[in-house]
N, C-alpha and C positions, 0 to 999 in steps of 0.2 A: 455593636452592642458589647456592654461589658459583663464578664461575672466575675468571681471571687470561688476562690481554687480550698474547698473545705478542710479534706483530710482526703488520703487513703481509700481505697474499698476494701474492708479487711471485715475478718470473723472475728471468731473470739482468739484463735488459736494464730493467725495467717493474715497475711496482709498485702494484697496483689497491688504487684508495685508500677505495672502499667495501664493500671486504672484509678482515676481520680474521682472524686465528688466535688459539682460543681455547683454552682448556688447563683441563682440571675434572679435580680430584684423583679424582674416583669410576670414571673410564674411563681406564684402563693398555691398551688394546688399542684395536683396530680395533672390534671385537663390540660392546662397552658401548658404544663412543661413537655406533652407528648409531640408540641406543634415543633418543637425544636432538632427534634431526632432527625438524623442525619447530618446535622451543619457540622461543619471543621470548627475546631479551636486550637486560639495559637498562643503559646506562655512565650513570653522572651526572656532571657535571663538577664541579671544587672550584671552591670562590669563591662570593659572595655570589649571585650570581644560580646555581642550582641547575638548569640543564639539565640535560636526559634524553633522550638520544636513541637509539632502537631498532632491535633489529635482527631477523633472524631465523637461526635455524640451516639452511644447506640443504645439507651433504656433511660427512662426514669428512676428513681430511689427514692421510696419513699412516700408519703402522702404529703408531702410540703413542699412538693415542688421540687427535688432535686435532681440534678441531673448525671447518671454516671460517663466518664470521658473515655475512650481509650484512647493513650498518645503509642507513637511510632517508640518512643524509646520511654523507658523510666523518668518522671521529674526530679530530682533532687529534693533533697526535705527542705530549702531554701524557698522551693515555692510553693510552699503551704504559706496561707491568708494574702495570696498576692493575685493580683487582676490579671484575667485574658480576656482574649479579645474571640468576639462569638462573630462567626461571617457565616 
């Protein structure tokens, strides 16, 4: 399954750089996105060397369905509006 990598988790002041918002067309609400919690997600980066790096799903954001990531390392601002892969 695929989602699309939003923005940041950030405040108004702050912006936690190893948490991302994740957006999957299959959950419109709050409900479906809860079923999702605990799977891995993996972002790969473009360019010749083909990193991967992981994350996992631990809460919802939001009442539209969103889903917050945490990955092992920081994403790059390179992968904001780019697809991962949801297993």
């Amino acid at each position: 399954m695929e989602g699309k990598i939003i923005n940041y988790r950030r405040s108004k002041h702050h912006q936690q750089k190893y948490q991302m918002l994740v957006q999957i067309n299959e959950s419109d609400n709050s409900e479906k996105a809860k079923t999702f919690i605990g799977k891995t997600v993996k972002w790969t980066s473009p360019g010749k060397e083909k990193k991967v790096i992981e994350g996992k799903i631990t809460n919802t954001h939001g009442n539209k369905g969103l889903l917050r990531v945490q990955f092992e390392k920081g994403l790059p601002g390179q992968s904001l509006n780019n697809k991962v892969l949801i297993e």
